[in-house]
C-alpha positions as CSV (number, residue, x, y, z in Angstrom):
1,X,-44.5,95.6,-41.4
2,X,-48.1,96.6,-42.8
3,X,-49.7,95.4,-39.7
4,X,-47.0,97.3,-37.3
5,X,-47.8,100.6,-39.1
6,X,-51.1,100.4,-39.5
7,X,-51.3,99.9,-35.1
8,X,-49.0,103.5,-35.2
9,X,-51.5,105.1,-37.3
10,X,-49.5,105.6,-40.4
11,X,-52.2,104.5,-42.7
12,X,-50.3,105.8,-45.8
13,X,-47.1,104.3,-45.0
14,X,-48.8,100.7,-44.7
15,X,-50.2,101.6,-48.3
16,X,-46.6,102.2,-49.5
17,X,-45.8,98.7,-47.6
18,X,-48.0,96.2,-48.8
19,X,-48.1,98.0,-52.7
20,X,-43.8,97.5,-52.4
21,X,-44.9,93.7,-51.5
22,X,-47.4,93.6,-54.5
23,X,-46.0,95.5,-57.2
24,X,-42.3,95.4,-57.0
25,X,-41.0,91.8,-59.3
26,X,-44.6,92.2,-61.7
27,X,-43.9,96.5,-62.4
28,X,-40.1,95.2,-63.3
29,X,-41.2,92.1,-64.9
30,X,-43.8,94.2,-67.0
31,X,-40.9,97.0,-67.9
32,X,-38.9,94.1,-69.3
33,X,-40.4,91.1,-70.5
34,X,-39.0,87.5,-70.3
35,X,-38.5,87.8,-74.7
36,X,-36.0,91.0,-73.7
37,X,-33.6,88.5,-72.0
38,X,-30.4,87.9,-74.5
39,X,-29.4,84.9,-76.5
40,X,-27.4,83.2,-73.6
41,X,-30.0,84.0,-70.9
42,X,-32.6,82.5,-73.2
43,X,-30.6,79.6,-73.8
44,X,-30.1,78.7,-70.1
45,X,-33.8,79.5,-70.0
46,X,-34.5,77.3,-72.5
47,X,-32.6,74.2,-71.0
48,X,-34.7,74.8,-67.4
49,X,-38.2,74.9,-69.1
50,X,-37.1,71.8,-71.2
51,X,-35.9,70.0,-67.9
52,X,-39.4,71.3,-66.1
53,X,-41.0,69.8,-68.9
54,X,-39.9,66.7,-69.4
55,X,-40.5,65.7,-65.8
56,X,-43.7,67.0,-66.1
57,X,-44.3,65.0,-69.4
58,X,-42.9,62.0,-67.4
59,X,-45.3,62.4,-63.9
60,X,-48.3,62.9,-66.2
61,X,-47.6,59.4,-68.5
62,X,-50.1,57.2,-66.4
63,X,-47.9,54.4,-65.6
64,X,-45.8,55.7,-62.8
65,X,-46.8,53.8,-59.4
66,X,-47.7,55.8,-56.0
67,X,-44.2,56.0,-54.7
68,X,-42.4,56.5,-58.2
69,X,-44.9,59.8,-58.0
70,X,-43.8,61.0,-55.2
71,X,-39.8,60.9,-56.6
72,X,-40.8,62.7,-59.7
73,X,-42.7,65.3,-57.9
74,X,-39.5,65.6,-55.7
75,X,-37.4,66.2,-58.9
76,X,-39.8,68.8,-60.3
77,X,-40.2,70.6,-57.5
78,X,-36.0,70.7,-57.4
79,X,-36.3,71.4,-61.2
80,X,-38.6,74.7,-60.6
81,X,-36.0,75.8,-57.1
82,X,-33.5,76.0,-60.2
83,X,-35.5,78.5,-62.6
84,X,-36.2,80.5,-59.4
85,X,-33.0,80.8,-58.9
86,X,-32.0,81.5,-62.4
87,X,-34.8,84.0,-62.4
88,X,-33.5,85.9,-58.6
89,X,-30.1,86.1,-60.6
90,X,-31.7,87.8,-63.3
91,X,-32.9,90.8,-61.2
92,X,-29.3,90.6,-58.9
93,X,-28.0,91.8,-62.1
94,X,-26.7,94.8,-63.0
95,X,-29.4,97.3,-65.0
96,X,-28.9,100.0,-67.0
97,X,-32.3,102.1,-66.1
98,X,-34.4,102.8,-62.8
99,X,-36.8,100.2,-62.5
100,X,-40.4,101.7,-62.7
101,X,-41.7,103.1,-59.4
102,X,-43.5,101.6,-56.4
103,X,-46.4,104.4,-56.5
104,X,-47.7,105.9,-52.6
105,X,-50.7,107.2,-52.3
106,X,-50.3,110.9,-53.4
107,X,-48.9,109.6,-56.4
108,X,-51.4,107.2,-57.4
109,X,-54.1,110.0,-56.7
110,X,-52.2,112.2,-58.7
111,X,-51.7,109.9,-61.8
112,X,-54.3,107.4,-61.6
113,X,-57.5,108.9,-60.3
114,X,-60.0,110.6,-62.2
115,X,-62.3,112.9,-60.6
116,X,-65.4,110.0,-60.2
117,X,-62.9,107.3,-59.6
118,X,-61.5,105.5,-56.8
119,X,-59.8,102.4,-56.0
120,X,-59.6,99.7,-52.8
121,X,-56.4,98.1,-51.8
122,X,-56.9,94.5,-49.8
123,X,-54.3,93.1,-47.4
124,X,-55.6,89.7,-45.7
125,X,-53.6,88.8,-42.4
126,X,-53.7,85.8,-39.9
127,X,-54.8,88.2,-37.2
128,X,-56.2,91.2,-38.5
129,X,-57.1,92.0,-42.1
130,X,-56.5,95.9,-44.1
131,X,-58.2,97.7,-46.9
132,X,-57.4,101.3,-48.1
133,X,-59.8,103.8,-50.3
134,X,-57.7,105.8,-52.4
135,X,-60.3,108.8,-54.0
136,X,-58.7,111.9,-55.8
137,X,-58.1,113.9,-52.6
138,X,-57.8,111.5,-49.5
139,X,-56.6,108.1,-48.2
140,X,-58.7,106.4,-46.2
141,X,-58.2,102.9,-44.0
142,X,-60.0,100.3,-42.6
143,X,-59.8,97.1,-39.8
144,X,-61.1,93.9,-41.5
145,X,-61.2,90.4,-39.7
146,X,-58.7,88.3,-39.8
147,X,-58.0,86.3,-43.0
148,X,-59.7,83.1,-42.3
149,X,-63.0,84.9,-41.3
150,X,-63.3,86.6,-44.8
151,X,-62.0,83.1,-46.7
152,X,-65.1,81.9,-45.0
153,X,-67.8,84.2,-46.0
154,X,-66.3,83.7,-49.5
155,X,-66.6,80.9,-49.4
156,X,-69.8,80.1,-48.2
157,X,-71.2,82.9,-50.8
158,X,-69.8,81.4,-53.5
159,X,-71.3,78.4,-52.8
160,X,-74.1,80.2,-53.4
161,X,-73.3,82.0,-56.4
162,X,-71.4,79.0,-59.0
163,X,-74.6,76.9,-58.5
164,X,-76.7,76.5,-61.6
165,X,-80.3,77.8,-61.0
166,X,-83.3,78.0,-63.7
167,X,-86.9,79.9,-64.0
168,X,-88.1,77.6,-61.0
169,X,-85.3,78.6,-58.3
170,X,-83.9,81.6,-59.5
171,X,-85.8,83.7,-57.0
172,X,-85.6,81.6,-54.2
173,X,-81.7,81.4,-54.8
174,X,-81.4,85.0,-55.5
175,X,-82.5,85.6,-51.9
176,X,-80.0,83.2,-50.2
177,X,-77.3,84.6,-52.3
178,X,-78.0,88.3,-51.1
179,X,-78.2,87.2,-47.8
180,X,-74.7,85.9,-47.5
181,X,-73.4,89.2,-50.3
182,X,-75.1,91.6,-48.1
183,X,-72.4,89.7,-44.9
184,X,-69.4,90.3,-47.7
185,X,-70.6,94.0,-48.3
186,X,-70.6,94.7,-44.7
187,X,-67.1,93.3,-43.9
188,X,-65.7,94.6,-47.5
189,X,-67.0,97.8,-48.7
190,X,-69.6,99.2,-46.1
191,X,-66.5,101.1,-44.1
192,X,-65.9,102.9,-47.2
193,X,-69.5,103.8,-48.1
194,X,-69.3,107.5,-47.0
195,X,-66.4,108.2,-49.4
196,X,-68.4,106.5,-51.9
197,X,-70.8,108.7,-53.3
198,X,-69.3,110.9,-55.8
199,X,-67.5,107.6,-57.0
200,X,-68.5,106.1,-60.5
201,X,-65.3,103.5,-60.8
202,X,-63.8,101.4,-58.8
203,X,-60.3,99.7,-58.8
204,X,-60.4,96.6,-56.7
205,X,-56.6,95.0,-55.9
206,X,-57.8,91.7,-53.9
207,X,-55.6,89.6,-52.0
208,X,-56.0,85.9,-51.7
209,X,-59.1,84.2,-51.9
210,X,-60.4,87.6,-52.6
211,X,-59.6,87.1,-56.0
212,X,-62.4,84.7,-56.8
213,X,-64.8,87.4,-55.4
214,X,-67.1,89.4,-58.1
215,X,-67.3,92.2,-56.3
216,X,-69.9,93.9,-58.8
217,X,-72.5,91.0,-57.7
218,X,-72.5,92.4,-54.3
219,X,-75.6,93.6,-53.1
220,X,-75.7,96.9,-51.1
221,X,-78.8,98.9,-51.9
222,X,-78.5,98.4,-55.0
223,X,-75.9,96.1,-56.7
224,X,-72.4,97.4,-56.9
225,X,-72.3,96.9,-60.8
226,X,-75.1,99.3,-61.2
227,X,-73.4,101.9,-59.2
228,X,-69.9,101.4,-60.6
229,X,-67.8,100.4,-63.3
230,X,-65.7,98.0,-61.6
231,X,-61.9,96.7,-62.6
232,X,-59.6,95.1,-61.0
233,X,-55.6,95.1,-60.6
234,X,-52.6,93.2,-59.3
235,X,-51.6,96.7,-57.8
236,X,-51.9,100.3,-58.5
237,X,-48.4,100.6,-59.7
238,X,-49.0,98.0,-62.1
239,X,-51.4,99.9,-64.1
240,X,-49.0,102.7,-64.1
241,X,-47.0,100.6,-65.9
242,X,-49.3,99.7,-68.0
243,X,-50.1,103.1,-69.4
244,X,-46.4,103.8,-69.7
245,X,-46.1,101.1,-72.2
246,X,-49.6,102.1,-73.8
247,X,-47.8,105.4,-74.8
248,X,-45.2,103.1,-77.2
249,X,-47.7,100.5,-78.4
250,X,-48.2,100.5,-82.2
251,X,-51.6,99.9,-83.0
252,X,-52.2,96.1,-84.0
253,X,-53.1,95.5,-87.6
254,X,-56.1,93.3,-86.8
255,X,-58.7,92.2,-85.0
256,X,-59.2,88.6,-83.3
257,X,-57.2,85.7,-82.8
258,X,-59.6,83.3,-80.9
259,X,-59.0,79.4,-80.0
260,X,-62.4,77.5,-78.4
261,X,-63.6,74.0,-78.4
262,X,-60.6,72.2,-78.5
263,X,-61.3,68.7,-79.2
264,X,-60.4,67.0,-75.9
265,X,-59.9,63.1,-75.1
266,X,-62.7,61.6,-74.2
267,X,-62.9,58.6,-71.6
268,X,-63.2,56.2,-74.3
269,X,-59.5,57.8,-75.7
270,X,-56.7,56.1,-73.6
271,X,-54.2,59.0,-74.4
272,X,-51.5,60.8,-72.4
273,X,-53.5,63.8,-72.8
274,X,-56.6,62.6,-71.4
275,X,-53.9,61.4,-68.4
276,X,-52.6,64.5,-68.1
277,X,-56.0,65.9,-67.9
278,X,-57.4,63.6,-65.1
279,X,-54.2,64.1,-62.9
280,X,-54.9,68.0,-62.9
281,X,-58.3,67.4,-62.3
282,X,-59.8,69.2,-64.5
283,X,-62.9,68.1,-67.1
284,X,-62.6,66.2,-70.3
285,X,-65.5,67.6,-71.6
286,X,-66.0,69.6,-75.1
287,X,-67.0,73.2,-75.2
288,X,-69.7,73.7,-78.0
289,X,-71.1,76.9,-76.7
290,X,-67.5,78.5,-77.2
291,X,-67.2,77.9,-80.8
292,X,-71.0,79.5,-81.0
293,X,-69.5,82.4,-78.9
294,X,-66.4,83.2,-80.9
295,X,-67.9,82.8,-84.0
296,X,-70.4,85.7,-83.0
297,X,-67.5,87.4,-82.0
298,X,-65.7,86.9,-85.1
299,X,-68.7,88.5,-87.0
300,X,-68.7,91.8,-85.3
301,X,-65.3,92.1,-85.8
302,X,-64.8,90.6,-89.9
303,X,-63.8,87.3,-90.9
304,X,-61.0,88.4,-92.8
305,X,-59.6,90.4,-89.9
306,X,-59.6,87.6,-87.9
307,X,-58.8,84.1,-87.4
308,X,-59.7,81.2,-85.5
309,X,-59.0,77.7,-84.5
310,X,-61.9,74.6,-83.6
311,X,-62.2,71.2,-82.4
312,X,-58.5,69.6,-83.7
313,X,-57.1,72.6,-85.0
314,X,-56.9,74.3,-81.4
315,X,-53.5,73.3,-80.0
316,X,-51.0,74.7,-78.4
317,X,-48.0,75.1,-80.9
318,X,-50.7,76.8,-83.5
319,X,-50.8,79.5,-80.1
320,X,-47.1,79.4,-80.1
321,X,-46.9,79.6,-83.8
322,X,-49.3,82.5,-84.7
323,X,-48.0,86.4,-85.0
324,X,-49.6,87.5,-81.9
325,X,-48.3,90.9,-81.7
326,X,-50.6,91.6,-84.9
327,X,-54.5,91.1,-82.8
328,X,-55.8,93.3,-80.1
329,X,-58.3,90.4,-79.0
330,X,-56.7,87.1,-77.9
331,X,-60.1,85.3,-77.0
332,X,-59.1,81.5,-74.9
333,X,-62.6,79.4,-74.6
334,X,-60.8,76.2,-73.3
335,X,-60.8,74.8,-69.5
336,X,-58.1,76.3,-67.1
337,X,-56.2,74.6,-64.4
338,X,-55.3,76.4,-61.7
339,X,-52.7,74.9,-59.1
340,X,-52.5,76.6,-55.5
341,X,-49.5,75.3,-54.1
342,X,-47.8,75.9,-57.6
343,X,-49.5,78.7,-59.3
344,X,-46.6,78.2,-62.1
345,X,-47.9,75.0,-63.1
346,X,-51.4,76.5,-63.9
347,X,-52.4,77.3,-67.3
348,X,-54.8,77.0,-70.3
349,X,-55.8,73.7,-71.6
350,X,-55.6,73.5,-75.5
351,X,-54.1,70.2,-77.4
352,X,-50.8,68.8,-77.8
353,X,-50.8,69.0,-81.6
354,X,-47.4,68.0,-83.6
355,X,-44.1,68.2,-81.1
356,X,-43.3,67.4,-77.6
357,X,-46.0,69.9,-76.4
358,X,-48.3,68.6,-73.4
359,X,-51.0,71.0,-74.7
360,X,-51.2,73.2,-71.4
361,X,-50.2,76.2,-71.9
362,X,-48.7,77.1,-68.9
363,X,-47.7,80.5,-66.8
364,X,-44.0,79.7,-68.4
365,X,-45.3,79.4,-71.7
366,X,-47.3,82.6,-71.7
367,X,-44.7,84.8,-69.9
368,X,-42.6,84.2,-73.4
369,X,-45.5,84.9,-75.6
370,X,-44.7,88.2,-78.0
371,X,-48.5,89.5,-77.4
372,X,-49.6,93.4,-78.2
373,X,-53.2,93.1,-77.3
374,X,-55.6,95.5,-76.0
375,X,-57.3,92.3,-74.3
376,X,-57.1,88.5,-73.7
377,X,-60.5,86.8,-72.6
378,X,-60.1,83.5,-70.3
379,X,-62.9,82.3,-71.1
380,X,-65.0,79.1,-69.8
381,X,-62.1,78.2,-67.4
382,X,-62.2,75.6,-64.4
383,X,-60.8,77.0,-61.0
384,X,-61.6,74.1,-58.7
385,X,-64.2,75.7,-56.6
386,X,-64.9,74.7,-53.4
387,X,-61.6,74.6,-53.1
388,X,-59.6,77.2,-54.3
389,X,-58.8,79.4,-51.3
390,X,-55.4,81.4,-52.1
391,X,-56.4,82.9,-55.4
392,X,-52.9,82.6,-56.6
393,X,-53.6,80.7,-59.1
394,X,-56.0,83.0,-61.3
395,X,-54.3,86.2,-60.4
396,X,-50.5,84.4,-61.4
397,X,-52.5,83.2,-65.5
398,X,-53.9,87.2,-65.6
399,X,-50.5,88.6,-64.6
400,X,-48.3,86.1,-67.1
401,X,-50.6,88.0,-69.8
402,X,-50.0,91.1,-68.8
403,X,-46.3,90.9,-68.6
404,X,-46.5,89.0,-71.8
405,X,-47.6,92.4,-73.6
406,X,-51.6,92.8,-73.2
407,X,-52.8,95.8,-71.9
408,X,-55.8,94.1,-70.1
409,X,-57.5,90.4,-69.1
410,X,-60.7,89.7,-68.9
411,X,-61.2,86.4,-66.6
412,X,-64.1,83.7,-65.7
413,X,-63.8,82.7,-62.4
414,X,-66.7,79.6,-62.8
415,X,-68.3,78.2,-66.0
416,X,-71.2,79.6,-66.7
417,X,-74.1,78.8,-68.7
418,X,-73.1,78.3,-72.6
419,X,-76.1,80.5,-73.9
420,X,-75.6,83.1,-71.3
421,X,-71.6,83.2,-71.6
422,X,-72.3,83.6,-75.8
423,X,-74.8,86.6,-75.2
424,X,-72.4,88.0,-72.8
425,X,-69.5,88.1,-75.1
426,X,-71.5,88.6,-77.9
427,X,-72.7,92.1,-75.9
428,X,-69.5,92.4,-74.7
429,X,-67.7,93.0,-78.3
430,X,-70.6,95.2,-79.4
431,X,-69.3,97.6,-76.9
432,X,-65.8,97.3,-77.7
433,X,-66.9,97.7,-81.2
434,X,-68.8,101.1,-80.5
435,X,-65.7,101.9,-79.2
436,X,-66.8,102.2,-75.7
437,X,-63.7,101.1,-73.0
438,X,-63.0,97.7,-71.7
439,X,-64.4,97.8,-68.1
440,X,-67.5,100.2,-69.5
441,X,-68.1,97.9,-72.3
442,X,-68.1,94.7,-69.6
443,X,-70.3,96.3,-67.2
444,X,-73.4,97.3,-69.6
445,X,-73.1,93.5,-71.3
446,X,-73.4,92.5,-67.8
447,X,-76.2,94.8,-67.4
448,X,-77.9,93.6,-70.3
449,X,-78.3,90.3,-68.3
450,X,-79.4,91.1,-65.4
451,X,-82.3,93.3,-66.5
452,X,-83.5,90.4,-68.8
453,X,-86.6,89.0,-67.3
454,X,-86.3,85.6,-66.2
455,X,-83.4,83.6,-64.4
456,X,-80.7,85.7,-66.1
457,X,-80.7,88.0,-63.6
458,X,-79.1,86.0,-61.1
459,X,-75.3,86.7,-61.0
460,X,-74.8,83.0,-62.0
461,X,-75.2,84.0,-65.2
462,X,-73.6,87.4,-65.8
463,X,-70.7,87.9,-62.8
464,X,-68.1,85.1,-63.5
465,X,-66.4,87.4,-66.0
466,X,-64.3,90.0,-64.7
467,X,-61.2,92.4,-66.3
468,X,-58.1,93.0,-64.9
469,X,-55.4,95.6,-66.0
470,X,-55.8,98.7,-67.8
């Protein structure tokens, strides 16, 4: 549909097309959460997560053989057809209120565009790819390649850009880098360019494997994060959203919740968790730069305005347990794992604990979450590079906290290096702190980085992180 109005020249109704597509279940899954359901909805709720559960409890045991694999993976693939289904019948169902609206482009120039601001919509097709520049006053369009030419260059740059470097190759790897970023900027951003220049912040909305893209590392002149303060969105409409629900937030009563070296298996441990760990494919390796990070963090903001859990103490029902709706800073510093062909299954990897908990806190688990936070940080987490190539995965984690309640996400798309990630967040918080906003406060702890002599300057160490939301 986008494609066919885009060849008639009806750039704005395209917009309208592919923002319906993006923002239509996530604007009415944000205006009512899955905790507003009632008792009998949440009870046949309850009964498919458990089912979902135990089958995944069972394919993750270790002691299943090849083709006893593949019937359990049948069964929980017909186990999650069933919660979709419960969930369509949930929105086939009568309502008592207008769902929020799917915003065109007058109307998100109207109520989301500053005077300096601006935002980029991405559409990736198997023929032909889309992008649209939305300033204050006009629309504008542009032809991109076809979907598996800009996966590519992605691809190839960040290659480039999640390899560790050091004083000795930082330059010569800088150089490499900017040659294939200076390729992304071209295809990306260099049709806008001319609308550009009164611009201060950007909105990015990626699609696909755009979403493991850090736009702000791009180099074009100079790089984008020194000429913008960069965000990015699941849609436009979304953050509309957002704002409408900012309006009836009561303040939270304190500060930081924060969860960070969880005290995973090791390969000498012959656990279910360690299993269950291996068969997602994801690291069993401790995080000792995050408790140094969050414990920084935790001193800006007070010690007895916050509250954190280490090593043991870092599972998942103490997550499920706490009174999340009191902190405005949930901060995660535990691996991720991020499935592609099921981006439900993905989630954050703390530890079992006491109960039948598997200790991932999945998309499912978040989405019932109670959370009222300004911002959740995803810190340190895996996302399979080299192999990713939907993006799915990352953007479905960032929009389960969303609709859970926060107000914004802040992501890693690669682990970075422990001392850099600590400064960064340390930084980070100071400008929260000095009450500066979320994507402003980002951007100059980024810049910090970067302008520090030495091998920090390379976006290794500064661009994983990026926010999402309002």
């Amino acid at each position: 549909h986008t494609d066919i109005l885009m060849r008639l020249g009806q750039a704005g109704q395209a917009f309208l097309v592919t923002e319906r597509w993006r923002a239509r279940a996530l604007v009415e899954a944000i205006a009512a959460p899955a905790h507003s359901l009632t008792r009998e909805q949440r009870q046949r709720e309850d009964a498919l997560l458990a089912a979902i559960g135990a089958i995944q409890r069972e394919l993750l045991s270790g002691s299943l053989t090849a083709s006893a694999k593949t019937a359990v993976r049948t069964r929980l693939t017909a186990a999650e057809a069933d919660l979709d289904l419960f969930r369509v019948g949930l929105r086939r169902a009568p309502v008592t209120a207008e769902p929020p609206p799917v915003l065109d482009d007058a109307e998100v120039r109207r109520q989301l565009l500053g005077p300096r601001e601006a935002a980029i919509v991405f559409a990736l097709g198997e023929e032909r790819s889309y992008a649209w520049l939305l300033t204050p006053s006009q629309l504008h369009s542009a032809v991109l390649p076809a979907k598996k030419h800009v996966a590519a260059a992605v691809q190839a740059y960040r290659a480039l850009l999640t390899r560790p470097v050091n004083a000795l190759t930082a330059t010569s790897a800088l150089r490499g880098l900017d040659t294939e970023g200076a390729k992304l900027h071209q295809m990306l951003i260099a049709p806008f360019v001319p609308h550009l220049q009164n611009v201060d912040a950007l909105t990015i909305v990626p699609d696909g494997v755009l979403a493991y893209l850090p736009f702000d590392a791009l180099p074009g002149g100079r790089r984008m994060i020194e000429r913008f303060r960069i965000r990015y969105a699941p849609s436009l409409s979304a953050i509309a959203v957002l704002r409408e629900r900012n309006k009836t937030r009561q303040a939270p009563s304190k500060a930081l919740l924060a969860f960070a070296d969880p005290a995973y298996p090791t390969a000498k441990d012959a656990s279910p968790t360690l299993a269950a760990y291996r068969e997602r494919g994801v690291p069993d390796t401790r995080l000792p730069g995050s408790r140094t990070e969050v414990l920084a963090i935790r001193a800006l903001h007070g010690t007895s305005n916050s509250r954190v859990y280490f090593g043991d103490d870092a599972h998942e029902p103490a997550l499920k347990q706490e009174a999340l709706e009191q902190y405005r800073y949930l901060h995660l510093a535990a691996h991720g794992y991020l499935d592609e062909q099921q981006p439900a299954r993905s989630g954050i990897l703390l530890l079992p604990g006491p109960g039948s908990d598997d200790g991932i806190v999945q998309v499912e688990d978040i989405l019932r979450l109670r959370l009222n936070a300004d911002l959740v940080t995803l810190s340190a987490c895996q996302t399979g590079i080299g192999e990713v190539v939907d993006g799915e995965g990352v953007m479905g984690l960032s929009r389960a906290f969303l609709q859970a309640g926060a107000q914004g996400v802040v992501v890693s798309l690669w682990n970075v290096n422990d001392s850099a990630s600590a400064e960064l967040m340390q930084a980070f918080h100071q400008n929260l702190k000095a009450g500066l906003g979320r994507d402003e406060s980002l951007r100059r702890a980024k810049l910090t980085l970067l302008r520090k002599p030495g091998p920090w300057r390379h976006p290794y160490f500064w661009a994983a992180f990026v926010g999402m939301g309002d």
